[in-house]
TITI-148929 format. One line per field, with one value per residue: residue number from 1; x, y negated, z of N, C-alpha, C, O in turn. Coordinates in Angstrom, 2 decimals, padded with zeros to 5 digits. Layout:
<sites>
num = [NUM|...]
n_xx = [X|...]
n_yy = [Y|...]
n_zz = [Z|...]
ca_xx = [X|...]
ca_yy = [Y|...]
ca_zz = [Z|...]
c_xx = [X|...]
c_yy = [Y|...]
c_zz = [Z|...]
o_xx = [X|...]
o_yy = [Y|...]
o_zz = [Z|...]
</sites>
This chain:
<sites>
num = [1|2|3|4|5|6|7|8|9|10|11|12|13|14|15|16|17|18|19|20|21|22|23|24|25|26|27|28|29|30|31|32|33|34|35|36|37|38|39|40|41|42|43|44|45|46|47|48|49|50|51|52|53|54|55|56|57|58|59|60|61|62|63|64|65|66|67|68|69|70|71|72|73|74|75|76|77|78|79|80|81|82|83|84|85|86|87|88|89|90|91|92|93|94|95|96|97|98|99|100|101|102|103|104|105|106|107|108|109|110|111|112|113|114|115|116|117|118|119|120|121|122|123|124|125|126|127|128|129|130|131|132|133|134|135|136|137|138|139|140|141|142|143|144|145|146|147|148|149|150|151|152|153|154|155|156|157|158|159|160|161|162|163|164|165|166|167|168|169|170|171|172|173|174|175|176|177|178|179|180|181|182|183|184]
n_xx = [042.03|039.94|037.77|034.98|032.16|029.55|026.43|023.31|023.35|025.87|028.95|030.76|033.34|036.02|037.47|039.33|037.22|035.32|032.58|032.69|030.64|030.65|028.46|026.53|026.35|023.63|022.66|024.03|023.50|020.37|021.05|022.28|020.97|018.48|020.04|020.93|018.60|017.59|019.76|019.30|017.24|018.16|018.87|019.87|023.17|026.11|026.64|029.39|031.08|030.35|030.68|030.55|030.25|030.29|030.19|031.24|030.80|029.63|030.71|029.06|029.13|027.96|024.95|022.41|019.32|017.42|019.63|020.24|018.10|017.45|019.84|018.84|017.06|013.78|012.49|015.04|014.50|011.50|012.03|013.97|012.64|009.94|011.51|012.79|010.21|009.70|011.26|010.38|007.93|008.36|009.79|007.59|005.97|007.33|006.73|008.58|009.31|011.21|010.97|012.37|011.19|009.52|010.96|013.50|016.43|018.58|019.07|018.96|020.50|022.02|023.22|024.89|022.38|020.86|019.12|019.42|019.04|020.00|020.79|019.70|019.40|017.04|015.14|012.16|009.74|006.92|003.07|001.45|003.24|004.21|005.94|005.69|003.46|004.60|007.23|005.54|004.48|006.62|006.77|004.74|005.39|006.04|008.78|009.78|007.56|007.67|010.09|010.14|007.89|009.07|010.57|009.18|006.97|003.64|002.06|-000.95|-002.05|-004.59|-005.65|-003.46|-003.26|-005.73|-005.77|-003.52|-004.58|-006.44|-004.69|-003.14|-005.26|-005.30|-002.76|-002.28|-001.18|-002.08|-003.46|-000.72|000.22|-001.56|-000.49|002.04|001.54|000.49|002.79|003.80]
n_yy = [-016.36|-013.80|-011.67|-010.37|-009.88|-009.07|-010.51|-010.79|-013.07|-014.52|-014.97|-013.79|-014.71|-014.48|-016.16|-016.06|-016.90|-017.97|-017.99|-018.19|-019.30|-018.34|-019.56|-020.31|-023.97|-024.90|-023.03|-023.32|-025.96|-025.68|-024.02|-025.30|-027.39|-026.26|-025.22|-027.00|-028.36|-026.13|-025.65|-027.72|-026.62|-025.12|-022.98|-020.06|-019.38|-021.88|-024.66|-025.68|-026.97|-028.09|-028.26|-028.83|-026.07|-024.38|-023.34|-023.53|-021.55|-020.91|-017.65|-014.94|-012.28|-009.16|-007.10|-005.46|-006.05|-003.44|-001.63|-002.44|-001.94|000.58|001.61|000.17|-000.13|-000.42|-002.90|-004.45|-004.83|-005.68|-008.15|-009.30|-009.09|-010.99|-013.16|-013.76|-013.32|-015.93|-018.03|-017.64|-018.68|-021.48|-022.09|-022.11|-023.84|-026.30|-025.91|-024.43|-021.58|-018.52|-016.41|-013.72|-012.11|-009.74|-008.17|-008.08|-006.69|-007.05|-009.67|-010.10|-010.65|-009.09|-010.63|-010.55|-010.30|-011.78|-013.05|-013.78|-015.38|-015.34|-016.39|-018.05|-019.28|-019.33|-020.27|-022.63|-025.19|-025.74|-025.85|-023.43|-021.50|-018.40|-017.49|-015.88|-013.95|-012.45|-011.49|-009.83|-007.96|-006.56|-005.57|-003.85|-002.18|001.36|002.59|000.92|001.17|003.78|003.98|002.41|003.44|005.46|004.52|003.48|001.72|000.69|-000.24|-001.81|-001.40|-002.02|-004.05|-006.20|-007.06|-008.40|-009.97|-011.06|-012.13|-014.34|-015.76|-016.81|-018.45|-020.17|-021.74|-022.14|-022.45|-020.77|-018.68|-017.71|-017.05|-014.75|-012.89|-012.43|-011.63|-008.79|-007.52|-004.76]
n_zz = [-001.96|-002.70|-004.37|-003.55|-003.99|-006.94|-007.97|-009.47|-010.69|-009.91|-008.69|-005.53|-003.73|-000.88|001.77|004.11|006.40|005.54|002.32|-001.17|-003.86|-006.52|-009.60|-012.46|-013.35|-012.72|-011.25|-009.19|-008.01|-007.79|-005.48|-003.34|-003.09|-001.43|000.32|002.21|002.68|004.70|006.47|007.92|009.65|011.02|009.43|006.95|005.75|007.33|005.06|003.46|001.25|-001.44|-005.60|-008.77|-010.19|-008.12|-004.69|-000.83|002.38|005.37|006.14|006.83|008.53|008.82|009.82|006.78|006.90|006.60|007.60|010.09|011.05|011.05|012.97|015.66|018.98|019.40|020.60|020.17|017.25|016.94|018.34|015.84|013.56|014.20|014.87|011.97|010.67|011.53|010.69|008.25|008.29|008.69|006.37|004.95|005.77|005.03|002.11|000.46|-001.71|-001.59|-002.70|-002.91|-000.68|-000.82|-000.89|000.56|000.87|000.70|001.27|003.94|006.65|009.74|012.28|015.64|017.17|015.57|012.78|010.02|006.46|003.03|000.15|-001.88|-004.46|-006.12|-004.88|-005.13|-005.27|-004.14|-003.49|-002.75|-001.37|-000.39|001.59|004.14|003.93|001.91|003.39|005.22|003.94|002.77|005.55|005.63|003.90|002.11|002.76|004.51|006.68|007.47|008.50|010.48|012.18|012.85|014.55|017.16|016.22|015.91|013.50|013.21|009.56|008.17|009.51|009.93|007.06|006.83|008.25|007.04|004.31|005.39|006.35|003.63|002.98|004.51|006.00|008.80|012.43|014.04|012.84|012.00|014.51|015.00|013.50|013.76|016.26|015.86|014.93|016.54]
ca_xx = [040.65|039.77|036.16|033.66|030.95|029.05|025.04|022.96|023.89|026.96|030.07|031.38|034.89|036.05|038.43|039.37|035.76|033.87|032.57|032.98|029.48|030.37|027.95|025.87|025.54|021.89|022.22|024.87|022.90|019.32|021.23|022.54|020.09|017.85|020.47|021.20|017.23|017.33|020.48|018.78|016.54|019.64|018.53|020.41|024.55|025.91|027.14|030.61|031.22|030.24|031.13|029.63|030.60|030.61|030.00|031.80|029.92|030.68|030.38|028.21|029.58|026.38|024.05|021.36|018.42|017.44|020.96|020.51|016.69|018.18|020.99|018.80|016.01|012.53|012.99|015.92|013.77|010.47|013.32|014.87|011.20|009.47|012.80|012.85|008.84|009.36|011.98|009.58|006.62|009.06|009.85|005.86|005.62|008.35|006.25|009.24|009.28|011.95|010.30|012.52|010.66|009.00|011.89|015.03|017.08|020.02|018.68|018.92|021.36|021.64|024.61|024.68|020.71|020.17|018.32|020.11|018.53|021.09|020.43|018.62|019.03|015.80|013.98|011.14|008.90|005.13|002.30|001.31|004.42|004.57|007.35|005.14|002.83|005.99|007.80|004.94|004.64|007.50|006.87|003.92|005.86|006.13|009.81|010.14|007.07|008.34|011.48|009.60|007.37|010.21|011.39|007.94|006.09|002.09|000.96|-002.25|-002.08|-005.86|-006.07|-002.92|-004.05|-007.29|-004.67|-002.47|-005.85|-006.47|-003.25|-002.55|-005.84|-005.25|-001.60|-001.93|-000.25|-003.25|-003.46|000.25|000.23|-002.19|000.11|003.12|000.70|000.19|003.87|004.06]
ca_yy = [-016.06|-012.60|-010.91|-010.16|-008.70|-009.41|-010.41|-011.14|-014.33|-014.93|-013.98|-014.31|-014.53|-014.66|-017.03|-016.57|-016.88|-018.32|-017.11|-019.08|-018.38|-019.17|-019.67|-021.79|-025.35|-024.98|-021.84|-023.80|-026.89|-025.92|-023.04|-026.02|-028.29|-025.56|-025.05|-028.79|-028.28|-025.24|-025.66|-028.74|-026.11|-023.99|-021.27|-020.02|-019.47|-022.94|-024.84|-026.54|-028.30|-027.57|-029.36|-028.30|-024.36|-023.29|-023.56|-022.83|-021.31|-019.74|-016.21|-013.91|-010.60|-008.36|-005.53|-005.65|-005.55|-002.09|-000.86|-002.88|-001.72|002.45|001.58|-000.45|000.24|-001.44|-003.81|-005.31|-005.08|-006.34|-009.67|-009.93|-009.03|-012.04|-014.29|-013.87|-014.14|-017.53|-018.75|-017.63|-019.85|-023.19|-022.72|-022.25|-025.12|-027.12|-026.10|-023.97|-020.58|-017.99|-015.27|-012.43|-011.76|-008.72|-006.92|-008.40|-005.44|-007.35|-010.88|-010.29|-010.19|-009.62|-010.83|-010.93|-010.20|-013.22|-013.06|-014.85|-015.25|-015.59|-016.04|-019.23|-019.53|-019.20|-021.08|-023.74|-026.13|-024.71|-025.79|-022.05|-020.74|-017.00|-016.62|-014.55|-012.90|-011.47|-010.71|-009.17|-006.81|-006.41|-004.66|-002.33|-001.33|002.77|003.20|000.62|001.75|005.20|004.21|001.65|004.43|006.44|003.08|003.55|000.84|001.13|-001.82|-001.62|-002.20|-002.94|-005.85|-007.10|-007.23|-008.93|-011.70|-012.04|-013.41|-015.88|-016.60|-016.76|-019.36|-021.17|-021.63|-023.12|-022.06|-019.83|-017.60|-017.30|-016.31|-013.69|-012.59|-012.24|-010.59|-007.18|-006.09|-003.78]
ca_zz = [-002.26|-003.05|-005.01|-002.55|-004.86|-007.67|-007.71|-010.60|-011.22|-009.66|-007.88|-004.49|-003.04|000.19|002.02|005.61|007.26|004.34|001.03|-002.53|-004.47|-008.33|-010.89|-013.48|-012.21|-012.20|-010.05|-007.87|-007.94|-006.62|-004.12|-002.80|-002.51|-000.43|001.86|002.69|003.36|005.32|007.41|009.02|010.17|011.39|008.54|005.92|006.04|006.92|003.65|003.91|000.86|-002.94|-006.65|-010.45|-010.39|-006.79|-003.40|-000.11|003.02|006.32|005.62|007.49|008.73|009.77|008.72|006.31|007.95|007.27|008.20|011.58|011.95|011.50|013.91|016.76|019.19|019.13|021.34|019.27|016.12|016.83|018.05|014.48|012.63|014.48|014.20|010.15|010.21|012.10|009.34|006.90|008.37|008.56|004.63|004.16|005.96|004.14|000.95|-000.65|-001.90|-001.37|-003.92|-002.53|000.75|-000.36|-000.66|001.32|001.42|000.44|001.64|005.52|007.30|011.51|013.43|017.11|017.20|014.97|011.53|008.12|005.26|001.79|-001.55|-002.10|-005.39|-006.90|-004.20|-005.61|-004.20|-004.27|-003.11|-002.05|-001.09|000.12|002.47|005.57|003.72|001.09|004.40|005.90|002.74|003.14|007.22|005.59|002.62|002.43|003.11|006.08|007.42|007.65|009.83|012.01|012.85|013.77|016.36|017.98|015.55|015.44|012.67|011.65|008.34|008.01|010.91|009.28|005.66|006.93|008.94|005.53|003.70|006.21|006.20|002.58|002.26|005.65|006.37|010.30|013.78|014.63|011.67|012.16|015.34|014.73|012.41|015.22|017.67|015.24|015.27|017.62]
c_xx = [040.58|037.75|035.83|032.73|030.21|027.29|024.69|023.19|024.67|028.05|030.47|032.58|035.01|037.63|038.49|037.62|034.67|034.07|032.43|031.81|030.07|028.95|027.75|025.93|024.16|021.60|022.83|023.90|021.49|020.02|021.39|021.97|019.13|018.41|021.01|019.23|017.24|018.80|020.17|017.77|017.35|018.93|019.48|022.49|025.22|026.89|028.28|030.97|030.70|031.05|030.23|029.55|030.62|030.39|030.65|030.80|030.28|029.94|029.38|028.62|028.51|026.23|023.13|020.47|017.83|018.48|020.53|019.29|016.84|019.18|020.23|017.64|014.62|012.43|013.45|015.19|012.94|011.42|013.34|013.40|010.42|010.57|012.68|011.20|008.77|010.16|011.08|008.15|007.23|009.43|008.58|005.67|006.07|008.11|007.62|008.92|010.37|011.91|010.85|012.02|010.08|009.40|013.12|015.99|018.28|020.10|018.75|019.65|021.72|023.06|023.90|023.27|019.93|020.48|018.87|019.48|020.12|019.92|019.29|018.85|018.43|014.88|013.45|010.16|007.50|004.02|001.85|002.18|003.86|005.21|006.72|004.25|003.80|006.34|006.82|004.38|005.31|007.59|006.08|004.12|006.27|007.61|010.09|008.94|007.23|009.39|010.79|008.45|008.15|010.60|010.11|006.73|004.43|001.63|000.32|-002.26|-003.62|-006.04|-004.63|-003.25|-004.93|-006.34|-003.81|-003.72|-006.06|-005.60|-003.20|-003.99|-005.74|-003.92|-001.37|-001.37|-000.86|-003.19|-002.08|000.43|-000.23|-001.39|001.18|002.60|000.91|001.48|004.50|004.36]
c_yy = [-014.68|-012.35|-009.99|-009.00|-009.80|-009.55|-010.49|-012.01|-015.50|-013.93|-014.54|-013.70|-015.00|-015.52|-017.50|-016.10|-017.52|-017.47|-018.72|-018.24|-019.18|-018.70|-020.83|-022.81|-025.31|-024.52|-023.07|-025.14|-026.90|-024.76|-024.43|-027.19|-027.54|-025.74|-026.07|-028.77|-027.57|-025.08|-026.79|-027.82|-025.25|-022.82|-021.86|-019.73|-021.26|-023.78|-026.19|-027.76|-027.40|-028.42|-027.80|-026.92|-023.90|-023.97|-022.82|-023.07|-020.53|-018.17|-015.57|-012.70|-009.93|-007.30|-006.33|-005.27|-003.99|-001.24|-001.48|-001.81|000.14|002.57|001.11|000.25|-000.61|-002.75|-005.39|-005.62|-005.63|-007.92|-010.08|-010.10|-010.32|-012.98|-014.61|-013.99|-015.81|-018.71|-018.75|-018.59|-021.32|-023.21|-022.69|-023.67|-026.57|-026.93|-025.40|-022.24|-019.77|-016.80|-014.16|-011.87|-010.75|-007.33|-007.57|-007.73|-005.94|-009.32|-011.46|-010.03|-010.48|-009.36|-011.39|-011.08|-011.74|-012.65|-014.46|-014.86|-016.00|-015.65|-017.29|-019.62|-019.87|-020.13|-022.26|-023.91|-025.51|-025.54|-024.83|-021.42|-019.26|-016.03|-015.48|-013.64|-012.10|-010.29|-009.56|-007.64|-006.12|-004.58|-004.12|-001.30|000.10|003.05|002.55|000.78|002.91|005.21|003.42|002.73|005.00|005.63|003.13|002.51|001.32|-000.31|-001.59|-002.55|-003.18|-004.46|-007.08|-007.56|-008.20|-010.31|-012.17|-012.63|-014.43|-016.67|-017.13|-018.01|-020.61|-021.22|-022.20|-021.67|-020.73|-018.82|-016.86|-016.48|-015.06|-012.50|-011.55|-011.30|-009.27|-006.85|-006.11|-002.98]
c_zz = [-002.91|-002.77|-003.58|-002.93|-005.92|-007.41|-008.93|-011.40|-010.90|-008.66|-006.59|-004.11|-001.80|000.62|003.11|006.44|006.06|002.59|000.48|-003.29|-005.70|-009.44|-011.49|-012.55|-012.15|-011.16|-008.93|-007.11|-007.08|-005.36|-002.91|-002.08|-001.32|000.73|002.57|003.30|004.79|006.54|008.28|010.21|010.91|011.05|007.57|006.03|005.90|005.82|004.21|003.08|-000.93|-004.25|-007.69|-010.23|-009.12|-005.41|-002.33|001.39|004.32|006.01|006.60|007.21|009.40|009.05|007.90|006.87|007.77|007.50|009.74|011.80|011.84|013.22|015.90|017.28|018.91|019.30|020.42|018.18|015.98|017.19|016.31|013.25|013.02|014.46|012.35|009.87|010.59|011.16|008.12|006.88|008.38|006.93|004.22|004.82|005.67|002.21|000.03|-000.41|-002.03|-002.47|-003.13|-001.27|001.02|-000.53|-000.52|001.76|001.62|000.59|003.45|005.77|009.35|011.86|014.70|017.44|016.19|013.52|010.52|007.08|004.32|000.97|-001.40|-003.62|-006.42|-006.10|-005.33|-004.63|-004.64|-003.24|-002.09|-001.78|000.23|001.30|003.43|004.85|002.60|002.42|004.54|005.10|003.01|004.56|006.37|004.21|003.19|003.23|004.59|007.07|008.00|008.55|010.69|013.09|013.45|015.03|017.31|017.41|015.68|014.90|011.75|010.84|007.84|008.83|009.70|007.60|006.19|007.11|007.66|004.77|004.59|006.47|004.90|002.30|003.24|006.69|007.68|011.35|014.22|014.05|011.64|013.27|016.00|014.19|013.47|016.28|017.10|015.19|016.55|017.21]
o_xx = [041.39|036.93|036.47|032.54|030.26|026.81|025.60|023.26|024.56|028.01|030.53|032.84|034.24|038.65|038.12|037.22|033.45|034.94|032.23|031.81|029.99|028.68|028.31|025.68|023.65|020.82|022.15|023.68|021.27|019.40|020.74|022.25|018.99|017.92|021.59|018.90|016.99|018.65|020.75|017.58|016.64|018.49|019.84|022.80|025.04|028.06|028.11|031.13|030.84|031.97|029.74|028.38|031.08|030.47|030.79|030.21|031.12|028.78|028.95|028.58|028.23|026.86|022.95|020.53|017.78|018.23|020.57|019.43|016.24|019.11|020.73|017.07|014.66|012.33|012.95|015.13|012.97|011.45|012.78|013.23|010.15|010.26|012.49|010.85|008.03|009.82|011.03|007.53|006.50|009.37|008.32|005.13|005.50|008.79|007.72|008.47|010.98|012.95|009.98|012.72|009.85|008.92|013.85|016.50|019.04|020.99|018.66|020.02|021.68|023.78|022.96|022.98|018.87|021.48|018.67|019.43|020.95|018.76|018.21|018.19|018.85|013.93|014.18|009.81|007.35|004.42|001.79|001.87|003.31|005.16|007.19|004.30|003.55|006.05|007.11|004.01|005.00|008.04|006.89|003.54|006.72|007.57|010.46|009.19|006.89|009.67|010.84|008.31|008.02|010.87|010.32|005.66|004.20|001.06|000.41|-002.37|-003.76|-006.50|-004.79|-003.46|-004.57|-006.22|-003.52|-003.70|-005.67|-005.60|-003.21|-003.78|-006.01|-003.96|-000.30|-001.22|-000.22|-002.84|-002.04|000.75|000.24|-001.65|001.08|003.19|001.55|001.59|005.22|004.64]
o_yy = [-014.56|-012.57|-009.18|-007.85|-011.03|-008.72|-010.31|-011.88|-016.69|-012.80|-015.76|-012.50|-015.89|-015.49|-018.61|-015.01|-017.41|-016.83|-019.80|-017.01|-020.40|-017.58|-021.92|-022.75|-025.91|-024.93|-023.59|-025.23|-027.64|-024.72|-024.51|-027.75|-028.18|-026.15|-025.82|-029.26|-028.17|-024.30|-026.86|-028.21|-024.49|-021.93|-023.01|-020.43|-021.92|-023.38|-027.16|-028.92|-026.21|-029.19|-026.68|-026.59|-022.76|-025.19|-021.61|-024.11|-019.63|-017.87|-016.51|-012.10|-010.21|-006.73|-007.53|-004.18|-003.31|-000.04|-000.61|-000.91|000.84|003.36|001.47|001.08|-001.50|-003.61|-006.48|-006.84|-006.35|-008.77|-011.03|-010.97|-010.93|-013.86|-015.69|-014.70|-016.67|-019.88|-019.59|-019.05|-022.27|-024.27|-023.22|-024.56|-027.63|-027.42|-025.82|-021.72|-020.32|-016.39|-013.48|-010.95|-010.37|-006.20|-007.62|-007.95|-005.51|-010.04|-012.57|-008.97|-011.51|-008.37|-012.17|-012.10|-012.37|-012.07|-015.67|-013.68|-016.80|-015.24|-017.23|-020.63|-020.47|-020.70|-022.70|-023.26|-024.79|-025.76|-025.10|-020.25|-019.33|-014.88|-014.34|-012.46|-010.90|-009.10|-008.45|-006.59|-005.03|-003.44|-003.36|-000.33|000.24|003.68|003.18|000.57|003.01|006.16|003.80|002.73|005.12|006.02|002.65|002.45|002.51|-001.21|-001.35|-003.77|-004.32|-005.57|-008.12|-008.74|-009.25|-011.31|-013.33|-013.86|-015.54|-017.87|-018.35|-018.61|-021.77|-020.86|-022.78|-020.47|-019.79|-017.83|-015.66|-015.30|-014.45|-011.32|-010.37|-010.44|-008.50|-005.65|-006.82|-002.00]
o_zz = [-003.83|-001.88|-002.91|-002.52|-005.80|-006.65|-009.74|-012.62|-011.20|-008.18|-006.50|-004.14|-001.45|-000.06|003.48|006.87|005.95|002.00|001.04|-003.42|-005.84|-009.86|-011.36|-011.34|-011.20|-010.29|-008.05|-005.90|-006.12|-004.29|-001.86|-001.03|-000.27|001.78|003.63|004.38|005.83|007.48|009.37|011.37|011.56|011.79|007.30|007.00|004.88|005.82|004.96|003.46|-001.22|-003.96|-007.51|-010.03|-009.04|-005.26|-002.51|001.67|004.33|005.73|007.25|006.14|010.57|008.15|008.08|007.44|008.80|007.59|010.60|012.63|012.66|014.16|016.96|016.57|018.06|018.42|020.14|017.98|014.99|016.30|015.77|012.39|011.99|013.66|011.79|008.93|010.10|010.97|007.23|005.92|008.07|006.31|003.14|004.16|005.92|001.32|-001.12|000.61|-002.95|-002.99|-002.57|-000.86|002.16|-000.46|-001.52|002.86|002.48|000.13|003.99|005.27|010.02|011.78|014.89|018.07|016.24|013.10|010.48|006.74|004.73|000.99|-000.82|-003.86|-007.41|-006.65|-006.21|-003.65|-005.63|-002.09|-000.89|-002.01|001.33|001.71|003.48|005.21|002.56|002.57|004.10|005.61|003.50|004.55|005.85|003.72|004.33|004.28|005.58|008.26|009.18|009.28|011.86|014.31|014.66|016.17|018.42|018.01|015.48|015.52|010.54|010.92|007.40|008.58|009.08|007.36|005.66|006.39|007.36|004.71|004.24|006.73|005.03|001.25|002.92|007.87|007.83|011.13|014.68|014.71|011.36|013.12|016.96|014.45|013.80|016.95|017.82|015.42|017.25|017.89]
</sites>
């Protein structure tokens, strides 16, 4: 087993093809419970076996998504951008919250054109949970608007804004899909 990297509130080591996340049992405890949630959904890295202090996981070798979304063409991107919005509407619809969605710099990860989410740590159960309209922040934030423009992007921000309120008070299929239609 050999150190990986450090996060905020824990460490990972690596071992072969999987990582070893240590921390608090609290941390270890709800990461774990999420992703016993979220790997039924085949999201999340999938979880092998845990105990009190740690958890073991198959690893994920990829980019971060804005390393992939510099590296790829449109095409590929608008793929992985509607893939990780469609994970983000099954945890709104599973009533949990992810919190980091409106800045996943270090939360995404794309292997083989397929979209990962890490770091479940923090997830909670919510009522109003966030996940698409974070993300979708996320797409009209200054810096990744600035390179998606460069990939050939045009998302109006106004139409979408208007679609994240209707979203954000009326969480159904429709409103979503609205949602999905604007990046281009």
């Amino acid at each position: 087993m050999k150190y990986f990297s450090k996060g905020k509130r824990g460490k990972i080591y690596l071992e072969n093809s999987y990582a070893i996340k240590k921390a608090s049992p609290v941390r270890i405890n709800n990461e774990v419970k999420w992703l016993r949630i979220l790997n039924k959904h085949r999201m999340g890295p999938k979880l092998i076996n845990y105990s009190k202090n740690h958890f073991r996981y198959r690893f994920i070798k990829g980019d971060f998504i804005i390393d992939f979304i510099k590296k790829s063409k449109k095409l590929l991107i608008k793929k992985i951008l509607i893939d990780v919005l469609k994970q983000c509407r099954i945890m709104d619809k599973l009533k949990v919250n992810k919190k980091e969605m409106h800045h996943p710099v270090k939360h995404i990860i794309v292997k083989n054109n397929k979209a990962f989410m890490i770091d479940f740590e923090r997830c909670f159960k919510t009522n109003k949970p966030k996940n698409v309209t974070q993300f979708s922040q996320f797409i009209m934030s200054n810096n990744l608007e600035e390179l998606l423009n460069k990939k050939g992007f045009k998302i109006n921000k106004i139409k979408l804004l208007k679609i994240l309120i209707k979203y954000k008070h009326n969480q159904n299929e429709r409103n979503f899909k609205r949602i999905l239609r604007l990046i281009n």
